[in-house]
N, C-alpha and C positions, 0 to 999 in steps of 0.2 A: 193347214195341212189336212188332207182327207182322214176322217174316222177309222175308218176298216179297210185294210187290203186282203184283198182273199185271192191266191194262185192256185188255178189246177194247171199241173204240170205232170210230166214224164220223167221219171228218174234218170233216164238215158239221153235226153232228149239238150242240145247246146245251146238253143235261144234261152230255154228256162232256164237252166244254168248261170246263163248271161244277165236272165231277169234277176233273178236270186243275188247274184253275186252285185248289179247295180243295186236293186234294192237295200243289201248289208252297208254298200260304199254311201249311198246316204241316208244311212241311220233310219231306216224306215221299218216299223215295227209290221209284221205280215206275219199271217196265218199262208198255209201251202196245202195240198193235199198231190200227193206225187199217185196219181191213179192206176197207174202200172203194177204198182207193187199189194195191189188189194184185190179179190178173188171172187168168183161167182156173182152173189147176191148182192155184195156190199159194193162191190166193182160198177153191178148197174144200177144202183142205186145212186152214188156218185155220178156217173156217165148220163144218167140222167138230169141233175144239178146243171152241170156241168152247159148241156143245150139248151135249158133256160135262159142261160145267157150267151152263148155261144152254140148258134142250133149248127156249125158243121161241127162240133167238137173236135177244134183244132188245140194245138197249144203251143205256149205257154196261154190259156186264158185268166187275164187281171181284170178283175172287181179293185174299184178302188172308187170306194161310195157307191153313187149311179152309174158312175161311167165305167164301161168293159170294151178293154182292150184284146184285141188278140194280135200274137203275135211278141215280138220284144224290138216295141216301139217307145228307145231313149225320149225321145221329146215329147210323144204323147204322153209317155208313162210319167215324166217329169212335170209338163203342164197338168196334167189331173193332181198331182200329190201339190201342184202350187208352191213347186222349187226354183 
């Protein structure tokens, strides 16, 4: 199974949700950062992160290792974690 999962997601937002809530159903240890609920400086500081890896800064965007997923892609998300 992959090292590190890392979500930037939207607190309001239903695919992340969906991510989230796949990710808990199999046991998969993740860091999140929900961007919406963080302000001015620290907000683009994150938003910046964020297009590193996802240059339209969509979301749900997943790290999980090298591979970055966007979107709340079951099968992709599941072949990267090697479920």
């Amino acid at each position: 199974m992959a090292d590190s999962v890392k979500l930037y997601t939207l607190s309001t937002c239903g695919h992340c949700k969906s991510t989230k809530t796949f990710l808990n159903e199999c046991k998969v240890k993740y860091d999140f950062t929900d961007v919406d609920l963080f302000h001015g400086d620290e907000r683009a500081a994150i938003l910046e992160d964020v297009k590193k890896w996802n240059p339209n800064c969509s979301f749900p965007t997943i790290i999980i290792g090298d591979t970055v997923i966007v979107g709340y892609k079951e099968d992709e998300i599941r072949e990267a974690l090697g479920l």
